[in-house]
DRENDO-1510 file (C-alpha; in Angstrom, 1 decimal, always signed):
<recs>
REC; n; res; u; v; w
REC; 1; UNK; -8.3; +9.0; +18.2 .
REC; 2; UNK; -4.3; +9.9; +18.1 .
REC; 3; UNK; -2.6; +10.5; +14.6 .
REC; 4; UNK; +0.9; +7.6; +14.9 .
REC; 5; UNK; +4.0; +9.2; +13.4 .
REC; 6; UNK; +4.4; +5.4; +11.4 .
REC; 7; UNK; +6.6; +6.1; +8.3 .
REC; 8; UNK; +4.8; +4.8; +5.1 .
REC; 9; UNK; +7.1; +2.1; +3.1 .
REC; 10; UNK; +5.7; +2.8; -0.1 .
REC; 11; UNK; +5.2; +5.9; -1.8 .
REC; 12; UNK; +2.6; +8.0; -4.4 .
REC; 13; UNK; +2.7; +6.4; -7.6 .
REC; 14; UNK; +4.5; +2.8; -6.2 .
REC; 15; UNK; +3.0; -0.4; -8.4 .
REC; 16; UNK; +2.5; -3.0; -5.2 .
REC; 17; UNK; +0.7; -5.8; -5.1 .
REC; 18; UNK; -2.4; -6.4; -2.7 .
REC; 19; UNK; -3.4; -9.2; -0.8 .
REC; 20; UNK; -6.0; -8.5; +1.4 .
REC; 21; UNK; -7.2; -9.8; +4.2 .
REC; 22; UNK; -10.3; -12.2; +5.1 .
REC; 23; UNK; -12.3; -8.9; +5.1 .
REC; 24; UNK; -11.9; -8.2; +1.4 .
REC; 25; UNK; -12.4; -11.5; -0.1 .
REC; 26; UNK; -14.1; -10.1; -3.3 .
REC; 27; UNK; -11.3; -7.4; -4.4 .
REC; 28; UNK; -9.4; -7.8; -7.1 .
REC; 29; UNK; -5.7; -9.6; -6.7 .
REC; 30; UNK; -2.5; -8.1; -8.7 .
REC; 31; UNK; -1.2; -4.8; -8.9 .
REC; 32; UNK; -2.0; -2.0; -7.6 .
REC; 33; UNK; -0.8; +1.8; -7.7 .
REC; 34; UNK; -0.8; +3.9; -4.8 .
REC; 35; UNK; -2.8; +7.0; -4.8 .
REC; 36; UNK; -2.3; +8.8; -1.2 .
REC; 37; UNK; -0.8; +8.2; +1.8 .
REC; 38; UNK; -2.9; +8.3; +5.1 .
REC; 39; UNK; -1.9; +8.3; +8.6 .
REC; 40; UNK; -1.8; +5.5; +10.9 .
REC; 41; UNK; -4.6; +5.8; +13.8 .
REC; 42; UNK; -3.5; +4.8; +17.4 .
REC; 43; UNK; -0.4; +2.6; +16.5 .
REC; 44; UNK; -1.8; +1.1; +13.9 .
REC; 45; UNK; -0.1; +0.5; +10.9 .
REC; 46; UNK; +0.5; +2.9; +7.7 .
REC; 47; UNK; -2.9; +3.0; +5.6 .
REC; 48; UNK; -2.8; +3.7; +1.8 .
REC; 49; UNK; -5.5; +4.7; -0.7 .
REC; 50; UNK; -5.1; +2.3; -4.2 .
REC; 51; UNK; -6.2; +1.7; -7.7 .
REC; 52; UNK; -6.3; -0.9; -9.7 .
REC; 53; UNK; -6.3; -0.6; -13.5 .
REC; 54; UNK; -9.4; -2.4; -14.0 .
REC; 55; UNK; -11.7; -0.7; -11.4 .
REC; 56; UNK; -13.3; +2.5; -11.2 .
REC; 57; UNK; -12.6; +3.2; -7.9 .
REC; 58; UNK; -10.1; +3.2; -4.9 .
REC; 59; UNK; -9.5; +0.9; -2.2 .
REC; 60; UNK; -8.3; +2.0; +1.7 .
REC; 61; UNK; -5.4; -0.8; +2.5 .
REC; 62; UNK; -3.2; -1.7; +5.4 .
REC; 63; UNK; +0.9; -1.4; +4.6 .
REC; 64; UNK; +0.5; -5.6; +5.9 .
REC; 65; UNK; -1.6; -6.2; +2.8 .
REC; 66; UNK; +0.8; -4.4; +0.2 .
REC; 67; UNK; +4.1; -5.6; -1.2 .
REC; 68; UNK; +6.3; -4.6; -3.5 .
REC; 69; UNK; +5.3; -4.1; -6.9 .
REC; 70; UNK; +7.3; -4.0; -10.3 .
REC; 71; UNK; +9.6; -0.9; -9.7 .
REC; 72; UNK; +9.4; +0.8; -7.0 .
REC; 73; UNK; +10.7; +3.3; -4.5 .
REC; 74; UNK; +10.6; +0.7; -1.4 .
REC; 75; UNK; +12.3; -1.8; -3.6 .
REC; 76; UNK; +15.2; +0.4; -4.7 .
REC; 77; UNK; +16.0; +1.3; -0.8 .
REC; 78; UNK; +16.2; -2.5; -0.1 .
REC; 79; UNK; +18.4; -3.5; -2.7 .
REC; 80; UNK; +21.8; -4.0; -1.7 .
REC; 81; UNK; +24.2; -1.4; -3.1 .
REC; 82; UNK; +27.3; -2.9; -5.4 .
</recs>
């Protein structure tokens, strides 16, 4: 197993919202805040620990499941500058 040097999109504390996969078909849809960072595995994409407001624990998510949120770091880098 080989740590990927992936750099994350989002960051600690982004709001994004989660659509998961066929794998996850019970989680809750809507926003999330992410809560760590953690590395991608052999190539693999960018994984992120998140919380919903309305659950008591944290989910493991792929950076393909997550966009952005209300405000957030990721969005203000994609905005074009005026």
């Amino acid at each position: 197993m080989t740590v990927g040097k992936m750099p994350h999109t989002f960051k600690v504390g982004d709001i994004v919202l989660y659509r998961p996969t066929d794998r996850m078909r019970s989680a809750a849809r809507g926003t999330y805040t992410i809560t760590a960072l953690m590395p991608a595995l052999d190539g693999q994409q960018p994984e992120y620990r998140i919380k919903h407001f309305n659950e008591d624990f944290e989910r493991v998510a792929l950076e393909i499941e997550l966009s952005p949120g209300m405000h957030t770091a990721a969005s203000e880098t994609s905005r074009p500058s005026q």
